[in-house]
TIFISE-952085 format. One record per atom (N, C-alpha, C): residue number from 1; residue in one letter; chain; atom name; x, y, z. Coordinates in steps of 0.02 Angstrom, whole numbers, plus 32768, in hexadecimal, padded with zeros to 4 digits. Example, Ala and Ser with C-alpha at 12.3 -4.5 7.8 and 13.67 -1.06 7.14 Angstrom:
2
> i aa ch at u v w
> 1 a A N 8294 7EE4 8186;
> 1 a A CA 8267 7F1F 8186;
> 1 a A C 8294 7F5B 8186;
> 2 s A N 8282 7F90 8162;
> 2 s A CA 82AC 7FCB 8165;
> 2 s A C 8285 8002 818A;
END
This chain:
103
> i aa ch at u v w
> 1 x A N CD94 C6C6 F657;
> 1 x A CA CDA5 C6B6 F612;
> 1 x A C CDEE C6A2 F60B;
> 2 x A N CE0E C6D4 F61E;
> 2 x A CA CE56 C6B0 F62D;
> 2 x A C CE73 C67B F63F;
> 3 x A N CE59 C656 F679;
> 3 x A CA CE46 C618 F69C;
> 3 x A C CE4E C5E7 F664;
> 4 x A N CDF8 C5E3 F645;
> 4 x A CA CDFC C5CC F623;
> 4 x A C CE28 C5B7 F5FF;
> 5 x A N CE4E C5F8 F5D8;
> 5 x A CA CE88 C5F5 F5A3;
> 5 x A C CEB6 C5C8 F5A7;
> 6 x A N CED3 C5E1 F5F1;
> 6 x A CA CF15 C5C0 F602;
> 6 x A C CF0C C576 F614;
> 7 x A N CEBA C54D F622;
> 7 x A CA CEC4 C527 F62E;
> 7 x A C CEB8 C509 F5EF;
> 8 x A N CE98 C513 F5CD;
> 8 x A CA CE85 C4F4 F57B;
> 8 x A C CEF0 C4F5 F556;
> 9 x A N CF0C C51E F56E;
> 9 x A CA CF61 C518 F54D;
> 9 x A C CF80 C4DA F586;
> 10 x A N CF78 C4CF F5B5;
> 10 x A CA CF77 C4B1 F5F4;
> 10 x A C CF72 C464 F5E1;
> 11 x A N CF3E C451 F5BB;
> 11 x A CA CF16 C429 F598;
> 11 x A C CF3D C3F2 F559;
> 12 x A N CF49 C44A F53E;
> 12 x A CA CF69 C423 F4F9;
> 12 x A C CFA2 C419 F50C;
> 13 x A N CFE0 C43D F54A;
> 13 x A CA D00F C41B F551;
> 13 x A C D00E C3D3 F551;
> 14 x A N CFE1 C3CF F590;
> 14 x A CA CFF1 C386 F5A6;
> 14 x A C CFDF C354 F58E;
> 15 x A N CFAA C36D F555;
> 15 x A CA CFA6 C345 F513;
> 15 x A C CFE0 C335 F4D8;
> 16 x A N D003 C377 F4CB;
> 16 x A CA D04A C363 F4AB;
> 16 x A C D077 C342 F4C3;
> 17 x A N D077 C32D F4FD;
> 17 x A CA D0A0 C306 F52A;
> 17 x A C D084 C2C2 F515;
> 18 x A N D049 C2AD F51A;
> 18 x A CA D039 C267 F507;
> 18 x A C D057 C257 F4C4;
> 19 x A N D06E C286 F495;
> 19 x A CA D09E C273 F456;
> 19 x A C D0E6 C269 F45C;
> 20 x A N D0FC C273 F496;
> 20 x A CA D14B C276 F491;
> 20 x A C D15E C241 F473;
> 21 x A N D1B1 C25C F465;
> 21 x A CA D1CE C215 F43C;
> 21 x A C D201 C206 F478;
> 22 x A N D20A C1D9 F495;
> 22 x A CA D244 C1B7 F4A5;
> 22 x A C D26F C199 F485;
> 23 x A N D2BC C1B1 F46C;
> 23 x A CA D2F0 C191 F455;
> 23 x A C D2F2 C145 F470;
> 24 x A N D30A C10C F445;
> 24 x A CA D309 C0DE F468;
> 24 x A C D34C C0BF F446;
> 25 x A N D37C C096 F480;
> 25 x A CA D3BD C06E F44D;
> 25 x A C D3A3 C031 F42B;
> 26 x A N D387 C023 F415;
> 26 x A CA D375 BFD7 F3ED;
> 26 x A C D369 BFE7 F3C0;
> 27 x A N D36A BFBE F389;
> 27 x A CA D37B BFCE F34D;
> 27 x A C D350 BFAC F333;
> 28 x A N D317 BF95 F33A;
> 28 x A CA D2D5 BF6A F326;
> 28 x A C D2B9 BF81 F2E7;
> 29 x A N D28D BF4F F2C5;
> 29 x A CA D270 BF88 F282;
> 29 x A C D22C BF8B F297;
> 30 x A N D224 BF9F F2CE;
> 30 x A CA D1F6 BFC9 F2E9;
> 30 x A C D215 C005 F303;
> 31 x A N D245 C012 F33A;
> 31 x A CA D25A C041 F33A;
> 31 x A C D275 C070 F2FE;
> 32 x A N D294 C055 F2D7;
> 32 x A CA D2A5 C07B F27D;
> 32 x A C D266 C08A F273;
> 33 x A N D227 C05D F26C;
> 33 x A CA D1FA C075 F245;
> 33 x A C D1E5 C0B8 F27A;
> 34 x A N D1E1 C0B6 F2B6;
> 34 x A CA D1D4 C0F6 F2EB;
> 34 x A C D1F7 C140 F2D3;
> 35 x A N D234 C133 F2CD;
> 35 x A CA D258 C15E F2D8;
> 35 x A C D252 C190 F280;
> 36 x A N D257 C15C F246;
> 36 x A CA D246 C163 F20E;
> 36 x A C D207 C187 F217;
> 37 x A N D1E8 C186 F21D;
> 37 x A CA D188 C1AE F201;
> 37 x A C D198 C1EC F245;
> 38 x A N D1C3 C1F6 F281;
> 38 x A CA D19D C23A F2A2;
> 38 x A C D19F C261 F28E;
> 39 x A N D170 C293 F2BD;
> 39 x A CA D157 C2C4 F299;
> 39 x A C D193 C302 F291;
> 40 x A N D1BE C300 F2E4;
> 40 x A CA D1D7 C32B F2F3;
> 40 x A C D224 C31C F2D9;
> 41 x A N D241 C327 F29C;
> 41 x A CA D280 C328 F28C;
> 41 x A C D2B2 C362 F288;
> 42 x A N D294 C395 F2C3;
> 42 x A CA D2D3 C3B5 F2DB;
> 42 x A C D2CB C3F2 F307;
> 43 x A N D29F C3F7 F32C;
> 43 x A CA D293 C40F F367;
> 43 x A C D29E C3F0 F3AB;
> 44 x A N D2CE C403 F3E0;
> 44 x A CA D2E0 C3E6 F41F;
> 44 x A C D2E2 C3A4 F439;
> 45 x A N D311 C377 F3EC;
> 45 x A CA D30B C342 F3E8;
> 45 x A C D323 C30B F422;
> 46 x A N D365 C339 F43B;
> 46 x A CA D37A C333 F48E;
> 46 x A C D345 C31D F4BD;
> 47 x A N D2FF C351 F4CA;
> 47 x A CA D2E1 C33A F4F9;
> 47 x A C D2BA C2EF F4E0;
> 48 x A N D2A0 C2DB F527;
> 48 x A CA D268 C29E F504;
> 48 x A C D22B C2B7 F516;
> 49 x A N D21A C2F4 F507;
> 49 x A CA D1DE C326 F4E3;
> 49 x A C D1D7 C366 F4E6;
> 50 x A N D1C3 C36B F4BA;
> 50 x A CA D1AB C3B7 F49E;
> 50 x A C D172 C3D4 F4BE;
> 51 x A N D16D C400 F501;
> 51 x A CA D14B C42D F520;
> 51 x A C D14B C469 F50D;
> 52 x A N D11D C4A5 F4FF;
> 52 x A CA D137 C4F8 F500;
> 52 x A C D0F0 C50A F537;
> 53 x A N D0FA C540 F55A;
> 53 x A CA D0C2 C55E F588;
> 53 x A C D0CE C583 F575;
> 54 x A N D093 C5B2 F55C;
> 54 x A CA D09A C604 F55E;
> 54 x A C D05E C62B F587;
> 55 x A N D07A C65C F5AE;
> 55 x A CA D017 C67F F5D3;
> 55 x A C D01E C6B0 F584;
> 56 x A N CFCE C6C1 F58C;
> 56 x A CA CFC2 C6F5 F55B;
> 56 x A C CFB3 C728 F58F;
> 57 x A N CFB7 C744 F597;
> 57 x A CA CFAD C78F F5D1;
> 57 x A C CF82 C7B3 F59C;
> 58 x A N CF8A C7C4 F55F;
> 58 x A CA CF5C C80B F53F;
> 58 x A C CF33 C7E9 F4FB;
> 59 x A N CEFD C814 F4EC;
> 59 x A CA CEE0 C802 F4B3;
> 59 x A C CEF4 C7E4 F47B;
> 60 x A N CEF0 C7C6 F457;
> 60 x A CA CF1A C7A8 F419;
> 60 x A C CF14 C774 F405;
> 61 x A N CF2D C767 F3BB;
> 61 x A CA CF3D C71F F3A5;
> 61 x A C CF7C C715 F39F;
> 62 x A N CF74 C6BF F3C5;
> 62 x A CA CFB0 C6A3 F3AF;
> 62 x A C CFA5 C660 F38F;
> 63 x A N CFDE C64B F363;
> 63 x A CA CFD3 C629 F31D;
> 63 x A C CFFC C5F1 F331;
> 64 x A N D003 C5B3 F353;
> 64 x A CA D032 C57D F363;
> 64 x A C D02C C539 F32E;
> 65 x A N D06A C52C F311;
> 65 x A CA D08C C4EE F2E2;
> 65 x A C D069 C4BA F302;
> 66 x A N D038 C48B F2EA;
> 66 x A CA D01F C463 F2E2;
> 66 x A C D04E C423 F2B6;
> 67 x A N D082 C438 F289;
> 67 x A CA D0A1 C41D F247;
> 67 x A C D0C9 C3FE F268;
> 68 x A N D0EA C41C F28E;
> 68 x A CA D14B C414 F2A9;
> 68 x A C D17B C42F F26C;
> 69 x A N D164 C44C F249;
> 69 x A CA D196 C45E F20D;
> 69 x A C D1A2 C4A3 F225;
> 70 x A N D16B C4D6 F240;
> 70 x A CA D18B C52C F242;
> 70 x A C D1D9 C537 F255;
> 71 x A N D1E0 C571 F22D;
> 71 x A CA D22A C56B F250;
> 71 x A C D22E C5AE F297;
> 72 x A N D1EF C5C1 F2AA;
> 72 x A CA D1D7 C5CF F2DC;
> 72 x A C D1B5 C5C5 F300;
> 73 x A N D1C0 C570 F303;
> 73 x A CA D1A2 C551 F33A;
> 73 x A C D1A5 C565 F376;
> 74 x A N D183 C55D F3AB;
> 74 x A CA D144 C54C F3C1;
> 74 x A C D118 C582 F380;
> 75 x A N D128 C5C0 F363;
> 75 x A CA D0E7 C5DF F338;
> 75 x A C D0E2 C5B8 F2F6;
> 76 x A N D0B1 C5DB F2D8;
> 76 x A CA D09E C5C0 F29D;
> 76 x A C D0D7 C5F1 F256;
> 77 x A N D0DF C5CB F238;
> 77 x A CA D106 C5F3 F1FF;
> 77 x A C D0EB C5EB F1A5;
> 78 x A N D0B9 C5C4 F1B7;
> 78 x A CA D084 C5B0 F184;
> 78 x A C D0B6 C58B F147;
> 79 x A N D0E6 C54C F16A;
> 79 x A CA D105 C51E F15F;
> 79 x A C D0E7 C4E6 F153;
> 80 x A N D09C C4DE F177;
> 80 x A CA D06A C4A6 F15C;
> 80 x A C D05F C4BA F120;
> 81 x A N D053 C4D8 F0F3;
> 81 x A CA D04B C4ED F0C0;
> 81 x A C D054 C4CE F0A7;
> 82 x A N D0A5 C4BD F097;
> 82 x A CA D0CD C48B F056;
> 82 x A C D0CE C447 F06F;
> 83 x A N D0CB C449 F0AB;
> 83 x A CA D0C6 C403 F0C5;
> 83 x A C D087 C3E3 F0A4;
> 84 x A N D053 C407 F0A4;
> 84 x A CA D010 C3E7 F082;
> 84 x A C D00C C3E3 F04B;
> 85 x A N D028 C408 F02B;
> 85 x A CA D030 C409 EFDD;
> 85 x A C D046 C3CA EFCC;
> 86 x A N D08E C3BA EFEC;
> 86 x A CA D0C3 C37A EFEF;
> 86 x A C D0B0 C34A F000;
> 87 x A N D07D C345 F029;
> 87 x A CA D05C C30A F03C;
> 87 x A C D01A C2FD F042;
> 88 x A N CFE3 C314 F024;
> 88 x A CA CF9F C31D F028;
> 88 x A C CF7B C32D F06D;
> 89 x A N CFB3 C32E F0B8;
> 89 x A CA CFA0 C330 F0E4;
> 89 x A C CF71 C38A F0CF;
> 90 x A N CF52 C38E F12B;
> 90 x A CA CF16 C3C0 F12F;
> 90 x A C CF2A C3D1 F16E;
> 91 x A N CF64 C3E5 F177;
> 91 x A CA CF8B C3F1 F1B6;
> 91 x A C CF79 C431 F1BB;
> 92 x A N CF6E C45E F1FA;
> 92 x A CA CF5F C49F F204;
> 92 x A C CF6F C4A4 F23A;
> 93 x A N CF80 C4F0 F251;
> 93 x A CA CF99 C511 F292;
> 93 x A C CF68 C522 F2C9;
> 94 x A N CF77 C523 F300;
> 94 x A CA CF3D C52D F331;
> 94 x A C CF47 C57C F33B;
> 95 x A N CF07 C583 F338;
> 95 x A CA CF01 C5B2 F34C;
> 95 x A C CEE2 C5E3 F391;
> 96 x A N CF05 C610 F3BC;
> 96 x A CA CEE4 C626 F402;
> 96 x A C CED9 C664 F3EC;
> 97 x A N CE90 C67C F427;
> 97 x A CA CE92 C6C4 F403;
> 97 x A C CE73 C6D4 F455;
> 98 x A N CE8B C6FA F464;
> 98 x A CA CE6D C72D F4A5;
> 98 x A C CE5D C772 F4A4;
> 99 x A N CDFF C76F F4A0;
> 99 x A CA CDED C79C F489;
> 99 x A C CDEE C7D8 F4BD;
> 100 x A N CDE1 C81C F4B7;
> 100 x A CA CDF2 C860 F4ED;
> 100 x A C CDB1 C850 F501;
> 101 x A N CDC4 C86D F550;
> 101 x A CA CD9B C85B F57D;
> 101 x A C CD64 C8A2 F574;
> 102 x A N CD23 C895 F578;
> 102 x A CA CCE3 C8B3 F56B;
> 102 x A C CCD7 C8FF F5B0;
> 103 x A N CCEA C92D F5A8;
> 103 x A CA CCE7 C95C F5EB;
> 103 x A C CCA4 C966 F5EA;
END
């Protein structure tokens, strides 16, 4: 089950990687229009992407920012909230849950 876990988080990394933003110097109004709409306006703006790995070792939920707004990103801070309000979006947090193992 674990396996599983880590590879299903494994997954979505390397799926958040297919979003990265690369800074670029040109000044195109495509690049403006790029840089204008992302999502991510102020988390590890330095790198050219945003990775987090975490193992879960014990039973539990964990609640991860889907928004880019938490201000405890990588968690959830239920910052989509106002974001949806503000924008009719239907943005929501992912959620992991690892249930106790059955003796």
């Amino acid at each position: 089950m674990m396996m599983k876990l880590l590879a299903t988080l494994f997954v979505l990394v390397q799926t958040a990687a297919a979003f990265s933003v690369v800074p670029s110097t040109s000044t195109s109004s495509t690049t403006r229009l790029f840089l204008e709409n992302r999502i991510n306006e102020s988390i590890d703006l330095d790198s050219p992407k945003v990775a987090t790995m975490e193992t879960i070792d014990s039973p539990g939920k964990k609640v991860y920012c889907r928004c880019w707004q938490s201000g405890t990103f990588p968690l959830c801070d239920g910052a989509h909230v106002k974001h949806n309000k503000a924008t009719g979006d239907n943005v929501g947090p992912l959620i992991v849950t690892v249930p106790k193992k059955e003796e």
